[in-house]
NUKOL-185144 format. One record per residue (C-alpha): x, z, y; residue in one letter; residue number from 1. Coordinates in steps of 0.2 Angstrom, whole numbers, plus 5000, padded with zeros to 4 digits. Each point is the difference from the previous one (the first is absolute). Layout:
% residues N
<X X	Z Z	Y Y	rest A	nr NUM>
...
***
This chain:
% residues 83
<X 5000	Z 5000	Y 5000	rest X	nr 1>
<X 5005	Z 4996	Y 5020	rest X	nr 2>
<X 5003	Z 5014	Y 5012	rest X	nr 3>
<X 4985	Z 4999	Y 5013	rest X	nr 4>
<X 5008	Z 5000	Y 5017	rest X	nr 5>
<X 4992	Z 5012	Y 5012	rest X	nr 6>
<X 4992	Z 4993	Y 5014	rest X	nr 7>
<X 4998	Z 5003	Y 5018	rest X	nr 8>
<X 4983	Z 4996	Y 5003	rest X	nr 9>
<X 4985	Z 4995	Y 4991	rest X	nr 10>
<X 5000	Z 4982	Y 5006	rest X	nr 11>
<X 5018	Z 4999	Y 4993	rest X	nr 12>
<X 4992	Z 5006	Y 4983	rest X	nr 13>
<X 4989	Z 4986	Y 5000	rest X	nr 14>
<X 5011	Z 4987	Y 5004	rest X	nr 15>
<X 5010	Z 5006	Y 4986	rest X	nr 16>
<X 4986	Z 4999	Y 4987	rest X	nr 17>
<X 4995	Z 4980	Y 5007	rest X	nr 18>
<X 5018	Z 4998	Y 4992	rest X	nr 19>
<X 5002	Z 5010	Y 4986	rest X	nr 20>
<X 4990	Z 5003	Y 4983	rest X	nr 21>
<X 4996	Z 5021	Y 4997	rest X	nr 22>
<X 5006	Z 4995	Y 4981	rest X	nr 23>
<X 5019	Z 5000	Y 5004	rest X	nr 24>
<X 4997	Z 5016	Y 5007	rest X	nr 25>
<X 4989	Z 5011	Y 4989	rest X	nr 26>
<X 5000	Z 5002	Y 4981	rest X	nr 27>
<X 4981	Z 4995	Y 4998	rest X	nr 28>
<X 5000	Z 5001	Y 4980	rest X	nr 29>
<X 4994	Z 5018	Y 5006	rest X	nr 30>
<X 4984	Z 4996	Y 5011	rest X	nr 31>
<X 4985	Z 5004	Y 4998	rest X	nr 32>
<X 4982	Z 4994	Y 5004	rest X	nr 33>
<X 4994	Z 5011	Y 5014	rest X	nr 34>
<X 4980	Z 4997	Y 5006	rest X	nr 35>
<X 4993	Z 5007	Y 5019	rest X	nr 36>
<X 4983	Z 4999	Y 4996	rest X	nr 37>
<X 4999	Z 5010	Y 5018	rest X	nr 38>
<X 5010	Z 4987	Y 5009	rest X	nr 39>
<X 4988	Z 4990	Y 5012	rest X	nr 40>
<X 5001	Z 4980	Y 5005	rest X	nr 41>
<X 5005	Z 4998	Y 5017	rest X	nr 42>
<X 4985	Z 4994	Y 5010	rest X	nr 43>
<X 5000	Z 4991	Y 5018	rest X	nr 44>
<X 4988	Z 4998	Y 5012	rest X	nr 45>
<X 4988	Z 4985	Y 5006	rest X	nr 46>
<X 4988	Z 4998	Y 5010	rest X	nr 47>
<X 4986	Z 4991	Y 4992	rest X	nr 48>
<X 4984	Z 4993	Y 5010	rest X	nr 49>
<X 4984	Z 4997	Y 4991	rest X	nr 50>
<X 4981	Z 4997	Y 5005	rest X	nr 51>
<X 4991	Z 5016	Y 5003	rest X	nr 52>
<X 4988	Z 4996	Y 4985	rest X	nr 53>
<X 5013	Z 4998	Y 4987	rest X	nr 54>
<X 5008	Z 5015	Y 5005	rest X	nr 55>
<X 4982	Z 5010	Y 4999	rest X	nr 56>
<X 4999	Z 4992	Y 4982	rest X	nr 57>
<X 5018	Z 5008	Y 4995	rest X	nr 58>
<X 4994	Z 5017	Y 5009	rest X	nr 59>
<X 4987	Z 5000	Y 4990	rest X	nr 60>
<X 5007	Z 4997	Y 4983	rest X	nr 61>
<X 5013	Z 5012	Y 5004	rest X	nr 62>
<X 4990	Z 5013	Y 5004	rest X	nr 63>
<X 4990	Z 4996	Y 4982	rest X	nr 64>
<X 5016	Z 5002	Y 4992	rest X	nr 65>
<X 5004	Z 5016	Y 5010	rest X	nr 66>
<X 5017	Z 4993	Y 5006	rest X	nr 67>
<X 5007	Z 4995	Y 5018	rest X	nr 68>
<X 4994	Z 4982	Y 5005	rest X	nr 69>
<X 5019	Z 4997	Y 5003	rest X	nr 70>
<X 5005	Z 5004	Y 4979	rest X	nr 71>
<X 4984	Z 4990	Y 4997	rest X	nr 72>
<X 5007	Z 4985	Y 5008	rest X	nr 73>
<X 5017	Z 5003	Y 4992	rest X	nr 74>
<X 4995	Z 5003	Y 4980	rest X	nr 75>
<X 4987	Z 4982	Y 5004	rest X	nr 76>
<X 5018	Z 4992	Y 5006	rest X	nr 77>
<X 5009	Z 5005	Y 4986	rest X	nr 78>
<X 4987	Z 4995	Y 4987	rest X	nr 79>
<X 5000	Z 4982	Y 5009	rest X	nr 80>
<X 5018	Z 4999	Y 5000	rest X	nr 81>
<X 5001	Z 5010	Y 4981	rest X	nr 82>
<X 5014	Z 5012	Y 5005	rest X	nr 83>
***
């Protein structure tokens, strides 16, 4: 295994990683699958303009389903796009 030089700076760290593979530096016939079922996707936000009356009609299945008009819109998204 390669020493791993110390670095001054976290953008000096990353330019080393562009140019250099982790495997020369760390034995990985020791790793180990690790899960973070807690660990959460980034999320950005948009702004998003709709007709009064389509955004009454996801209030209102929202509210059926007992959940935020803004999760509604989110979990019809991702069945659309199967995520």
């Amino acid at each position: 295994m390669k020493n791993l030089p110390k670095f001054n700076n976290q953008q000096d760290e990353i330019n080393f990683w562009d140019k250099h593979d982790a495997t020369d530096y760390f034995d990985m016939s020791n790793a180990k699958v690790v899960r973070f079922p807690n660990l959460k996707k980034s999320t950005k936000t948009i702004s998003l303009r709709l007709p009064e009356d389509m955004l009454e009609k996801i209030k209102v299945n929202a509210n059926a389903l007992d959940i935020p008009y803004q999760s509604f819109i989110k979990m019809v998204l991702q069945k659309q796009l199967r995520l």
